[in-house]
Kinemage of the C-alpha trace (Angstrom):
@kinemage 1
@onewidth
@group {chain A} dominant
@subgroup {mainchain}
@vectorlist {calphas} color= white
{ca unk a 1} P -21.516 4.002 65.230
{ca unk a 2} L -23.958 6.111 67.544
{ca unk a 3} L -26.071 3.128 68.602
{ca unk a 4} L -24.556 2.032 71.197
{ca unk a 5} L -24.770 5.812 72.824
{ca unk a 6} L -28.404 5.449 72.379
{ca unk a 7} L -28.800 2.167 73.782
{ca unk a 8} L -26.567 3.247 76.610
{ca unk a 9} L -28.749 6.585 77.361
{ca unk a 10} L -32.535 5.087 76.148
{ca unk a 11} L -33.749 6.734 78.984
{ca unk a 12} L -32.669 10.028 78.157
{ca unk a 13} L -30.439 12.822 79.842
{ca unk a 14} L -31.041 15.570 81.939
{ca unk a 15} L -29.360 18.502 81.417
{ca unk a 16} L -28.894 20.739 85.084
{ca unk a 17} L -27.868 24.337 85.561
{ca unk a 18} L -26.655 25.493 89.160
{ca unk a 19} L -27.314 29.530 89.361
{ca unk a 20} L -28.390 30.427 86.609
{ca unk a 21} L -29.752 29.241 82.946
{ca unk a 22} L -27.859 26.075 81.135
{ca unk a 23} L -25.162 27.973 78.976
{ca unk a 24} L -23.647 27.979 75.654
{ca unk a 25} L -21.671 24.270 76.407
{ca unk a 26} L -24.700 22.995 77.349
{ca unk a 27} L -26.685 24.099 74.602
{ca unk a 28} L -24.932 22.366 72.198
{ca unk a 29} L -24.233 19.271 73.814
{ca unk a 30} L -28.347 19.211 73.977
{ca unk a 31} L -28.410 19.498 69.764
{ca unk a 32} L -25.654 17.145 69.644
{ca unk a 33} L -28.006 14.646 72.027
{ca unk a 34} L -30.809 15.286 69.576
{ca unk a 35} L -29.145 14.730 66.512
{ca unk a 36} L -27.789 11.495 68.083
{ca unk a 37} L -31.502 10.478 68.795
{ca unk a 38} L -30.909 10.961 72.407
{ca unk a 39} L -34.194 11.756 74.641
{ca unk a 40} L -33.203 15.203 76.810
{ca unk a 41} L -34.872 16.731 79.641
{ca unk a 42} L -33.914 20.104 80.793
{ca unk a 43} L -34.006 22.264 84.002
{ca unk a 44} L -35.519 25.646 82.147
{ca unk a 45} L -35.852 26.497 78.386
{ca unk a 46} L -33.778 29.402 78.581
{ca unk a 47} L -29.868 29.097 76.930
{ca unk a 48} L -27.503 31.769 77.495
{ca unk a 49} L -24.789 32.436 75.117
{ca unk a 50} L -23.852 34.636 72.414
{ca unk a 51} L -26.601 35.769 69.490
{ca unk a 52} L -24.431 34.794 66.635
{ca unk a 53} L -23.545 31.444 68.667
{ca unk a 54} L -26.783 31.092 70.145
{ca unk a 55} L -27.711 26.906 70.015
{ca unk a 56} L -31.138 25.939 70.117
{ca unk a 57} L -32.274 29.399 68.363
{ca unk a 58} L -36.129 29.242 67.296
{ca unk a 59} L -36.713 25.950 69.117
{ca unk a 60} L -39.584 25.596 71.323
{ca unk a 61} L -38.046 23.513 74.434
{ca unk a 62} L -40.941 24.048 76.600
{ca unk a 63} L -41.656 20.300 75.529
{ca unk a 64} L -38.212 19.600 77.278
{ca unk a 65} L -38.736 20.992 80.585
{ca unk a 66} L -39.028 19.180 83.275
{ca unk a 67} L -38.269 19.247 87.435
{ca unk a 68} L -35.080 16.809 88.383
{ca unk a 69} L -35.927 13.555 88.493
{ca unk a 70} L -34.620 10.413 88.992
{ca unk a 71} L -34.355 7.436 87.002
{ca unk a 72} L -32.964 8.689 83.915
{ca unk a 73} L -30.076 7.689 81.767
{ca unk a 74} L -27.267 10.732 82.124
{ca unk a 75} L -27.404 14.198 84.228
{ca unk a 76} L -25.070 16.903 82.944
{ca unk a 77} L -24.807 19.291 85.490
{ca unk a 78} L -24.017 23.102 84.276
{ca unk a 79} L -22.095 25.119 87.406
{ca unk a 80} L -20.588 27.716 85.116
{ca unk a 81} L -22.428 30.235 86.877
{ca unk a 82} L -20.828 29.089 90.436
{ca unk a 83} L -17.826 27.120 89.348
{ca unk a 84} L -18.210 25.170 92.479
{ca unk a 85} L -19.009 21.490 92.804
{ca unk a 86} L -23.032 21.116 93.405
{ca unk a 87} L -24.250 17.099 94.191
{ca unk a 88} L -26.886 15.963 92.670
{ca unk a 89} L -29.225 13.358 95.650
{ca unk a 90} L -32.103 10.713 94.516
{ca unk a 91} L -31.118 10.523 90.735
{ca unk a 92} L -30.577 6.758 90.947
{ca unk a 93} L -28.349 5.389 89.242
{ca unk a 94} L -27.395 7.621 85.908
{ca unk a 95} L -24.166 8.812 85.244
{ca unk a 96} L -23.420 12.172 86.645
{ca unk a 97} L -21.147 14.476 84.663
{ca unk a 98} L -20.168 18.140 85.740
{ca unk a 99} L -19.701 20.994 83.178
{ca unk a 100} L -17.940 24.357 83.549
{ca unk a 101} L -17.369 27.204 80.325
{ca unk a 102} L -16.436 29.783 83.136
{ca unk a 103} L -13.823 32.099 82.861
{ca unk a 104} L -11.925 31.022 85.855
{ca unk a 105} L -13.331 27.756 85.337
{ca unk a 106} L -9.140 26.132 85.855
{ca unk a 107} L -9.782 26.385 89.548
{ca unk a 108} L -12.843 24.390 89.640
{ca unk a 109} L -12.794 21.362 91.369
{ca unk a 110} L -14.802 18.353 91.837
{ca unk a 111} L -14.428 15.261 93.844
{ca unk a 112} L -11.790 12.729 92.650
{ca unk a 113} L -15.168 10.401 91.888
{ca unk a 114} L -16.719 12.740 89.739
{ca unk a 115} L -16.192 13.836 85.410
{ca unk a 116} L -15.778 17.614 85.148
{ca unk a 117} L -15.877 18.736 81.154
{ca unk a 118} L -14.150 21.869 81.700
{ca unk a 119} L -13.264 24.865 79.633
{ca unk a 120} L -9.794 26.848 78.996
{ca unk a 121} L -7.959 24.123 80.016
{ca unk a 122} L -4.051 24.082 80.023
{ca unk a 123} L -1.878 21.482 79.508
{ca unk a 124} L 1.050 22.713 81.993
{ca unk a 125} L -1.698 22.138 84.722
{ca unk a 126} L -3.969 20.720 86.725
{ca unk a 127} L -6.209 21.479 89.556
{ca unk a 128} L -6.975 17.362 89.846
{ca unk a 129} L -9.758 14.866 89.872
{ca unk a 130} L -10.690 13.714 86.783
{ca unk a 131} L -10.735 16.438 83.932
{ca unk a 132} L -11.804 16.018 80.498
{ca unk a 133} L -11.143 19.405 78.029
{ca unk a 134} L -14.246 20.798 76.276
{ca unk a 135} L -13.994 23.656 73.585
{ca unk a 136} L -16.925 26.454 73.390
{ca unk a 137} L -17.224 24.943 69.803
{ca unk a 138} L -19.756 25.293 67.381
{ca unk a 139} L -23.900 25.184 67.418
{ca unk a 140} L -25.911 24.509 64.157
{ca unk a 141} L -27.152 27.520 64.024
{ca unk a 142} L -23.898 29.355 63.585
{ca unk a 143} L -22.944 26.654 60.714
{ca unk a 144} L -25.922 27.455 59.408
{ca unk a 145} L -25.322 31.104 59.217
{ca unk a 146} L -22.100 30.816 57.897
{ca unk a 147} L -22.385 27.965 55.213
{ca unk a 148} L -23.200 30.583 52.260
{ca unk a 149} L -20.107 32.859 52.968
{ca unk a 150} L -18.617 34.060 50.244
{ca unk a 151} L -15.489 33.255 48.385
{ca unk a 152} L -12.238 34.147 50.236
{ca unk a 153} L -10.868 35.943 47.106
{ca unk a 154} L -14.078 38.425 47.710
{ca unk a 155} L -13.567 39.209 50.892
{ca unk a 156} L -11.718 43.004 52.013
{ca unk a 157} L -8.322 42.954 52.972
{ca unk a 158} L -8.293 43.740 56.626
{ca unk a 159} L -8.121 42.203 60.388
{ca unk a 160} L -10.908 42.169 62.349
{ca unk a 161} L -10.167 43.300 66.256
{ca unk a 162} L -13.568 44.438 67.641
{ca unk a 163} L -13.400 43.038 71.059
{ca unk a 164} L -15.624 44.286 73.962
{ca unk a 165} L -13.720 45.612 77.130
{ca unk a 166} L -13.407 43.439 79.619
{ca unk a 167} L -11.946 42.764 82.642
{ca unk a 168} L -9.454 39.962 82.970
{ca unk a 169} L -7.837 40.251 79.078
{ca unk a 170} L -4.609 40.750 79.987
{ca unk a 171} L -3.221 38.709 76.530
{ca unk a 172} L -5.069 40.713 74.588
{ca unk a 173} L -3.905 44.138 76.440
{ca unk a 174} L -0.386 43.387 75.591
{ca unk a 175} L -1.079 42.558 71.921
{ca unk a 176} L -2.933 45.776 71.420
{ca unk a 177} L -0.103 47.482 72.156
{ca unk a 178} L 2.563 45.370 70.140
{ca unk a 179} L 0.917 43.164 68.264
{ca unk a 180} L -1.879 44.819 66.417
{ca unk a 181} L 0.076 48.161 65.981
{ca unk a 182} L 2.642 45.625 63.823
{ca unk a 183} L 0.223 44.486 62.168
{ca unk a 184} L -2.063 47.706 61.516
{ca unk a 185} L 1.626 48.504 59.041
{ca unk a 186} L 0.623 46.269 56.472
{ca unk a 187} L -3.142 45.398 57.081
{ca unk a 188} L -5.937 47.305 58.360
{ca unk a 189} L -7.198 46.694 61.367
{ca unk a 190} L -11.188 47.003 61.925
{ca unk a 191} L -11.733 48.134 65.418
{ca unk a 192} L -15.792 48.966 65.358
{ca unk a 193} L -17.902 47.814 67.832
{ca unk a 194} L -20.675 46.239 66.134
{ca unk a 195} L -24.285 44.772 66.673
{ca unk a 196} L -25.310 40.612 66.431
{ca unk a 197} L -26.536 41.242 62.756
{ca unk a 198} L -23.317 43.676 61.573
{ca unk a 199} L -20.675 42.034 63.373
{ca unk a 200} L -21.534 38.351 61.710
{ca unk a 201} L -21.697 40.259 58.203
{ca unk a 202} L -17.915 41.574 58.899
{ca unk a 203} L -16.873 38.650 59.769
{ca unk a 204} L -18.024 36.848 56.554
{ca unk a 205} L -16.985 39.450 54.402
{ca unk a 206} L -13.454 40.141 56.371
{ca unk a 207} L -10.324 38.086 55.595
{ca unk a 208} L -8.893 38.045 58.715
{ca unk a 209} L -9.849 37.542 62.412
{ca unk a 210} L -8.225 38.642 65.690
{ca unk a 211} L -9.649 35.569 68.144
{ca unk a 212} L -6.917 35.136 70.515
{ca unk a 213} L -8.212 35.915 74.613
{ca unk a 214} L -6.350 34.736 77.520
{ca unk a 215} L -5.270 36.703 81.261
{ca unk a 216} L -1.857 35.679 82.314
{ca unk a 217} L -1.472 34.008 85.735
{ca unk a 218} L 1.739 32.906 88.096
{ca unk a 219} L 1.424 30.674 90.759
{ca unk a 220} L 0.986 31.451 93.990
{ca unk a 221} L 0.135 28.604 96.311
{ca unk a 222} L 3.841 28.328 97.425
{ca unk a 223} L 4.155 32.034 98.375
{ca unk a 224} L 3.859 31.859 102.416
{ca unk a 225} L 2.361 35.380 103.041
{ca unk a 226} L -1.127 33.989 101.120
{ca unk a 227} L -0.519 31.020 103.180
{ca unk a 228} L -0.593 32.593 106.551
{ca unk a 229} L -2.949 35.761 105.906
{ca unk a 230} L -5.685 34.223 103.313
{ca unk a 231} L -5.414 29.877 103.782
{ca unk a 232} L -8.203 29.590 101.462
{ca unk a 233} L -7.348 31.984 98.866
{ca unk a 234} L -4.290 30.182 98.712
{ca unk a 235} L -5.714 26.614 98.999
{ca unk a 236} L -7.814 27.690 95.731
{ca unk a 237} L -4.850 28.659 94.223
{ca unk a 238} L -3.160 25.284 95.029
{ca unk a 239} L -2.813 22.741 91.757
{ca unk a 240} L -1.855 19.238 91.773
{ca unk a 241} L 0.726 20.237 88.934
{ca unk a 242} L 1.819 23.090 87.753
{ca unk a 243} L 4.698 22.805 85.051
{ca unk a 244} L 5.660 26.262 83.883
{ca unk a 245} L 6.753 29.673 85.604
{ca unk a 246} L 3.406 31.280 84.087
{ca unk a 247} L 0.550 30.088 81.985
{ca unk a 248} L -2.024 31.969 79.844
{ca unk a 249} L -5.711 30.858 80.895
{ca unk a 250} L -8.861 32.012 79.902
{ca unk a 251} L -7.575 31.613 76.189
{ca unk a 252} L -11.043 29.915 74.585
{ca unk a 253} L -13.847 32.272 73.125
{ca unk a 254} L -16.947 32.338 71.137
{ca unk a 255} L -15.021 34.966 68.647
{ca unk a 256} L -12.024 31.784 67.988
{ca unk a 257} L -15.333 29.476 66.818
{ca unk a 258} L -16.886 32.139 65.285
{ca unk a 259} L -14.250 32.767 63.474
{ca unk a 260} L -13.602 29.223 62.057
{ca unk a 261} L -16.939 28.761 61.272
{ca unk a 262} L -16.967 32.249 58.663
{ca unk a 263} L -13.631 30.689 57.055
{ca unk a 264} L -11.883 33.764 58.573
{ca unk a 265} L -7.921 33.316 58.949
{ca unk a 266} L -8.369 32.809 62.846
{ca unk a 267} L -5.129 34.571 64.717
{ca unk a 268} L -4.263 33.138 68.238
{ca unk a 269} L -1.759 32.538 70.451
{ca unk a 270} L 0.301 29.361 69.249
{ca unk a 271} L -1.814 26.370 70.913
{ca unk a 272} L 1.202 23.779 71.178
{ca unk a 273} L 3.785 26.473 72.750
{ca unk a 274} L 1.278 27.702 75.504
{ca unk a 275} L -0.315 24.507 76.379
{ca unk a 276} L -4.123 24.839 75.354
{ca unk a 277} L -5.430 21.741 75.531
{ca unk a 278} L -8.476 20.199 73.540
{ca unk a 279} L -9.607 16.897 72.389
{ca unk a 280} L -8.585 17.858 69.439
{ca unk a 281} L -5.874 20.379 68.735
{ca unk a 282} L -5.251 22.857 65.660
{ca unk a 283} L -2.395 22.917 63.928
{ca unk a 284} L -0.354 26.043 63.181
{ca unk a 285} L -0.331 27.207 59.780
{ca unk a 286} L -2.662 24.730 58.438
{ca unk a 287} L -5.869 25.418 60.857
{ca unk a 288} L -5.072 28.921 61.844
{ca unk a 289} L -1.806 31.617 62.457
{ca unk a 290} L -0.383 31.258 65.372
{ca unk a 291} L 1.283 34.181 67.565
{ca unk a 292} L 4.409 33.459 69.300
{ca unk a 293} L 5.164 36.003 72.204
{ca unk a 294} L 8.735 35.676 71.900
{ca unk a 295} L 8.833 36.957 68.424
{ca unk a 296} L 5.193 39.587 68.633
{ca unk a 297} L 6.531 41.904 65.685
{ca unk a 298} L 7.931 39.135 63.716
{ca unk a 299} L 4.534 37.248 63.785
{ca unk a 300} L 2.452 39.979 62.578
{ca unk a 301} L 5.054 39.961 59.475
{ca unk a 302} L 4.785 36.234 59.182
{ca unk a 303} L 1.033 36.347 58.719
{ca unk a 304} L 1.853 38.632 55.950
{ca unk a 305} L 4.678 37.218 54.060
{ca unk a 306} L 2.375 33.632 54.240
{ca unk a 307} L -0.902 35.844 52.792
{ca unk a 308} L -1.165 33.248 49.651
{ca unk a 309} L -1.668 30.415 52.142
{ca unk a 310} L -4.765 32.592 53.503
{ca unk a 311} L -7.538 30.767 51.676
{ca unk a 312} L -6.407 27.396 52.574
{ca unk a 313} L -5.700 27.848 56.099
{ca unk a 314} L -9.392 29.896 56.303
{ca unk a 315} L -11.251 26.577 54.476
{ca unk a 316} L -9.305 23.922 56.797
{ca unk a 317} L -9.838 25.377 59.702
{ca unk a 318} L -13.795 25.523 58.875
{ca unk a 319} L -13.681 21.645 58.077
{ca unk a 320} L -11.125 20.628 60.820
{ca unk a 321} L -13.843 22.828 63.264
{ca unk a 322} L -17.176 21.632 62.005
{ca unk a 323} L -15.575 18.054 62.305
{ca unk a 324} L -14.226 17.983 65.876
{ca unk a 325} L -16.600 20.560 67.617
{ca unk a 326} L -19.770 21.053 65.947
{ca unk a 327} L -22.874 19.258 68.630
{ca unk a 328} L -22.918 16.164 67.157
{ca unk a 329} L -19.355 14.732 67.397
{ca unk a 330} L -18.835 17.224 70.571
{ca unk a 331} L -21.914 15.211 72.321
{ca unk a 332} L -20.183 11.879 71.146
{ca unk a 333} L -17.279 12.587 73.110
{ca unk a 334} L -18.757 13.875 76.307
{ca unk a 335} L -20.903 10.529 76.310
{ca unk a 336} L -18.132 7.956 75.437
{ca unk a 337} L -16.093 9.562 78.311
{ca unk a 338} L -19.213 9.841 80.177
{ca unk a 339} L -19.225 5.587 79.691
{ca unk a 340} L -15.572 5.413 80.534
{ca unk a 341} L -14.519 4.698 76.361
{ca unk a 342} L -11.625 6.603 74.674
């Protein structure tokens, strides 16, 4: 039951950004806080985040807008843009809770006293204090857009890889030249780059989707030479824990959601093997295909010689998504943790 939530934040809950405008995270949490009959205030009315992932699209938040102030129920506090720790003075006495969707956002850190929701999160490590996981996940407007797709059996028979360059894609650098070239044998692979509009149409009419993203990292806190000549780049690099000779980070994306949400067959790296951690965690071959880099080839030809489990896999992992990380239940979770509840 959601009353309790509302009795616990009557007075409402600002919603911060530090740098720039609130992002996609926030964004949703803010529909989930409204559909939970939550009052929100928020620093500015601009969202950033992707067009076909866009929350709040066609709402007038002007309404919503007001300076920091104190006296309220709950302050989120957005430092993607920084991912550096930014107090909050004079709020009185709400519960504060920091929130971080940026790329590098595994070295953030936050005092041991303070929540950090954090993206890309790994379960082989941790840069301290107290961490809860949060996925990019799912606005309404991109269920919306993708709750009349059409059948599985009409959709063409072909991957879809149209990533934009970027820096820091390491994963996705090494399956381009093993992984995709496997699977471009038996499948083609659709490698336009496409507008908003065209690239949600592909994906609702395509039967498979490339979402996996990730740069590989080792550790380097205990190498002495960053010690001596660069302290604090080595004190960043410095975790708690770190419990495997390499990890993949980075690994969330708006393409993995947007993929769920068309009932695509979502591709990724396998979640339980390489430690991505989430409230609530897909499972392989029911939710979505998993790559394993041990075996690159051999995956490609296991997504193949499984293609009759396509359309079930594609419809679960809609559901399982919608369920665990569209606003509604995501905002439930941020404000039960926010109150200390499992």
């Amino acid at each position: 039951m959601s009353d309790d939530l509302r009795n616990a934040f009557a007075r409402g809950i600002y919603f911060h950004a530090v740098g720039g405008p609130l992002t996609h995270n926030a964004g949703c949490l803010v529909e989930g806080a409204i559909a939970l009959e939550i009052p929100v205030k928020l620093c500015g009315a601009h969202i950033t985040s992707r067009p076909v992932s866009m929350p709040l699209a066609g709402v007038n938040l002007t309404s919503h807008v007001a300076p920091l102030q104190n006296g309220l129920s709950g302050y989120i506090v957005d430092i993607t843009h920084t991912n550096a720790y930014a107090p909050l003075e004079g709020i009185g006495d709400g519960r504060t809770a920091y929130l971080n969707q940026s790329d590098s956002a595994t070295f953030s850190r936050v005092p041991d006293n303070e929540t950090l929701f954090v993206a890309h999160e790994n379960k082989f490590i941790d840069r301290g204090g107290i961490r809860h996981p949060i996925a990019f996940g799912l606005s309404r407007g991109l269920i919306a857009a993708t709750e009349n797709r059409p059948k599985f059996s009409q959709r063409q028979s072909k991957a879809l890889r149209n990533f934009r360059a970027t820096l820091s894609q390491s994963l996705r650098a090494l399956l381009d030249i093993s992984y995709v070239p496997a699977l471009d044998k038996r499948l083609p692979v659709d490698r336009a780059n496409l507008g908003p509009a065209a690239y949600l149409q592909s994906l609702l009419s395509s039967s498979v989707c490339l979402a996996y993203g990730g740069d590989f990292y080792s550790p380097i806190a205990g190498n002495a030479w960053f010690k001596q000549s660069d302290p604090n780049l080595a004190a960043l690099h410095d975790f708690a824990r770190f419990e495997a000779p390499a990890a993949v980070l980075r690994w969330d994306s708006f393409r993995l959601w947007e993929s769920f949400a068309a009932g695509c067959v979502t591709v990724h790296l396998d979640f339980e093997k390489y430690g991505f951690a989430l409230p609530h965690v897909p499972i392989a071959w029911e939710h979505y295909v998993p790559i394993d880099l041990d075996s690159i080839a051999a995956s490609a030809e296991q997504l193949m010689d499984r293609s009759k489990e396509w359309p079930d896999i594609a419809e679960r992992g809609r559901a399982w998504a919608i369920k665990h990380y569209a606003p509604k239940p995501t905002a439930e979770r941020v404000l039960r943790a926010m109150l200390g509840q499992p």
